[in-house]
C-alpha positions as CSV (number, residue, x, y, z in Angstrom):
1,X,24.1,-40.0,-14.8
2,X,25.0,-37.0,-16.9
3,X,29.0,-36.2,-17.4
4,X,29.5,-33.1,-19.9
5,X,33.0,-32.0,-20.8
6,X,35.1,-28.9,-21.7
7,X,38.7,-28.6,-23.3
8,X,41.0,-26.4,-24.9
9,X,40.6,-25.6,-28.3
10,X,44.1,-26.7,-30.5
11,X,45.5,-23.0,-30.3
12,X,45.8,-23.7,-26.3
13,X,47.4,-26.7,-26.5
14,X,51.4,-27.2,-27.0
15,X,51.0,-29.4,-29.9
16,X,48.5,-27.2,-31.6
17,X,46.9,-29.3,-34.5
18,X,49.5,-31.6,-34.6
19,X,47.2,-34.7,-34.0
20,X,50.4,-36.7,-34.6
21,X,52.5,-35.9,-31.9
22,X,52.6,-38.1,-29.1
23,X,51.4,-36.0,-26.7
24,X,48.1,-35.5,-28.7
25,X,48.1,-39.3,-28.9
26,X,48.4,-39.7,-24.8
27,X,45.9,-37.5,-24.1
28,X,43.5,-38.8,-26.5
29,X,44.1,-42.4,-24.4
30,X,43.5,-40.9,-21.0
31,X,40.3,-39.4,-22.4
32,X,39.1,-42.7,-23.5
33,X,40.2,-44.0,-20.1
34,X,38.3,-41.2,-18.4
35,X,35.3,-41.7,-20.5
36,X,35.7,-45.8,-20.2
37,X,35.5,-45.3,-15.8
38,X,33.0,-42.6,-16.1
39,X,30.7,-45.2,-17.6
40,X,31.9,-47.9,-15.0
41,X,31.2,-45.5,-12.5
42,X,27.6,-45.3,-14.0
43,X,27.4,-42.2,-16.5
44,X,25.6,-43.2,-19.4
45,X,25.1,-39.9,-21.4
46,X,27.9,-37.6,-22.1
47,X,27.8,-33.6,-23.2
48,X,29.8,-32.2,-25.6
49,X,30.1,-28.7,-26.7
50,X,31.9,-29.9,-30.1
51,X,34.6,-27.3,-30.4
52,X,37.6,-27.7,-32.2
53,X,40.2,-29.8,-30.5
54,X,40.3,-31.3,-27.1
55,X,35.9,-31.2,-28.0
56,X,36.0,-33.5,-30.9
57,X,38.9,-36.0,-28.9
58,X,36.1,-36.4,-26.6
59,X,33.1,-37.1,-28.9
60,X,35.1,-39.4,-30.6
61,X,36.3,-41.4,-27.4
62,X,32.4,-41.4,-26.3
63,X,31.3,-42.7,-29.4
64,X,34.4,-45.2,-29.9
65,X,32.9,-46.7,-26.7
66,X,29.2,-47.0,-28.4
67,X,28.2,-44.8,-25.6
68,X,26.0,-41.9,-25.7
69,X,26.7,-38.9,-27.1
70,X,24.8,-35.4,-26.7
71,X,26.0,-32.3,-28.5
72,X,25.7,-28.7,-27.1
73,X,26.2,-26.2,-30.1
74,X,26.5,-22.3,-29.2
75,X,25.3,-20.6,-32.4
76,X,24.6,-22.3,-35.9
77,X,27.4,-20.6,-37.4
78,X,30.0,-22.0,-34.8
79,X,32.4,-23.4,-37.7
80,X,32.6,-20.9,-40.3
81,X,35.8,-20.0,-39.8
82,X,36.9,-23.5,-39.0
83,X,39.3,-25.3,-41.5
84,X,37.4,-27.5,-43.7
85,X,38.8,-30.8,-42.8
86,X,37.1,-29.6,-38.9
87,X,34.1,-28.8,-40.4
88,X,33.7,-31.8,-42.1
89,X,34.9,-34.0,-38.4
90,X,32.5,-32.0,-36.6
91,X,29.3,-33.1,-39.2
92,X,30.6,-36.6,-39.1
93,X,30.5,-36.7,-35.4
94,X,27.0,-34.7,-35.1
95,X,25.3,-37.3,-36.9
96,X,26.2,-39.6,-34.4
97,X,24.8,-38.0,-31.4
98,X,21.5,-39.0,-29.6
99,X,20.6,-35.4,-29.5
100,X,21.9,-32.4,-30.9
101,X,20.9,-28.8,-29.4
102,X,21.2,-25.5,-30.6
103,X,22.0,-23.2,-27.7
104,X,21.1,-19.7,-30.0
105,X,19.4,-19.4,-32.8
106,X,22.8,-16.9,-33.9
107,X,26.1,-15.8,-32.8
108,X,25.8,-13.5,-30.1
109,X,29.3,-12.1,-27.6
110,X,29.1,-14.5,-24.8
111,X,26.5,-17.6,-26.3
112,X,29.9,-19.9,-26.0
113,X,29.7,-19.1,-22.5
114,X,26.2,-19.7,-22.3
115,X,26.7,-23.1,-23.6
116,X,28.8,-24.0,-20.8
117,X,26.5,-23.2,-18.6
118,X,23.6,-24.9,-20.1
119,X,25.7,-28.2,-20.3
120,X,27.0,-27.8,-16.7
121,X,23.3,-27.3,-15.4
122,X,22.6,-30.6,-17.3
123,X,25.2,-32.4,-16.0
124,X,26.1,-34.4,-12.9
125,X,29.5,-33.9,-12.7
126,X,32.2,-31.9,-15.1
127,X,35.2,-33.6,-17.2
128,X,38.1,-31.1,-18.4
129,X,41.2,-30.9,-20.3
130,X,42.6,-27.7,-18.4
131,X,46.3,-26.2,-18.2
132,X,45.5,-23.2,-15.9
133,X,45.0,-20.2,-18.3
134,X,42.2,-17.9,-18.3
135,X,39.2,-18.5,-21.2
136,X,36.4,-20.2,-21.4
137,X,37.3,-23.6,-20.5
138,X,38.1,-21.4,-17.0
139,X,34.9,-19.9,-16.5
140,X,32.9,-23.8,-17.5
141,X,35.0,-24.8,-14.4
142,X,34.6,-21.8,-12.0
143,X,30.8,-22.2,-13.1
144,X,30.8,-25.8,-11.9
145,X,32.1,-25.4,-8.8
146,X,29.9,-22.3,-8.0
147,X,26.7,-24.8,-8.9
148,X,28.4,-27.4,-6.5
149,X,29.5,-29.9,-9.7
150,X,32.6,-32.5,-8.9
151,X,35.2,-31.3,-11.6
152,X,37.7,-34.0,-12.7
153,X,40.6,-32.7,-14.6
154,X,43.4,-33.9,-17.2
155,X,46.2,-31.1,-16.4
156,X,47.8,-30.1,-19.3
């Protein structure tokens, strides 16, 4: 079974980047929780659209677990304006996935979006970190549910 994920990017959440704060650090440990009964519950590849924050807490709880990891990248130019020290996580993690695919061949309005929606029509079911506010970690969700996916959600 097939579980791909969507999350808030560090802008959306109330720690920002702070990765040191100890909200950051509890919901990095109900992740790997998640992930951990996920594979219990018989998921044995995960999808991962590798987007700054809550994205790369998932990969790495995936991969912390030795389970596997597929990456779904919008554009090949997704992390130029990323911070260097994100850049360099997001490499680190890619060359630990099973599979790595390239949704558009360039940026494009919308090919974020279409990402989603190629993850969620891979996927059995739909994993989120999700406080409510409209964007696109929204729309993954509204998507899911209008392609009759189970959604399971860690409220912000």
């Amino acid at each position: 079974m097939v579980l791909a994920f969507t999350g808030h990017r560090p802008e959306k959440l109330p720690w920002g980047s702070d990765e040191t704060d100890v909200r950051c650090g509890a919901l990095k440990q109900q992740l790997l929780e998640a992930v951990r009964t996920a594979a219990g519950e018989g998921y044995d590849t995960f999808l991962c659209g590798m987007a700054r924050g809550c994205d790369l807490y998932f990969a790495e709880a995936v991969l912390s677990l030795g389970l596997r990891l597929e990456a779904y990248l919008p554009c090949p130019s997704q992390t130029r304006a990323w911070p260097e020290s994100d850049r360099a996580r997001q490499t680190g993690l890619l060359l630990s996935c099973a599979a790595v695919y390239m949704v558009e061949p360039e940026y494009s309005p919308g090919c974020m979006l279409r990402r989603n929606q190629k993850m969620v029509d891979a996927a059995d079911a739909l994993l989120t970190v999700y406080d409510g506010s409209p964007g696109g970690t929204g729309a993954a969700i509204d998507y899911a549910k209008r392609r009759g996916k189970p959604v399971a959600g860690l409220w912000l």
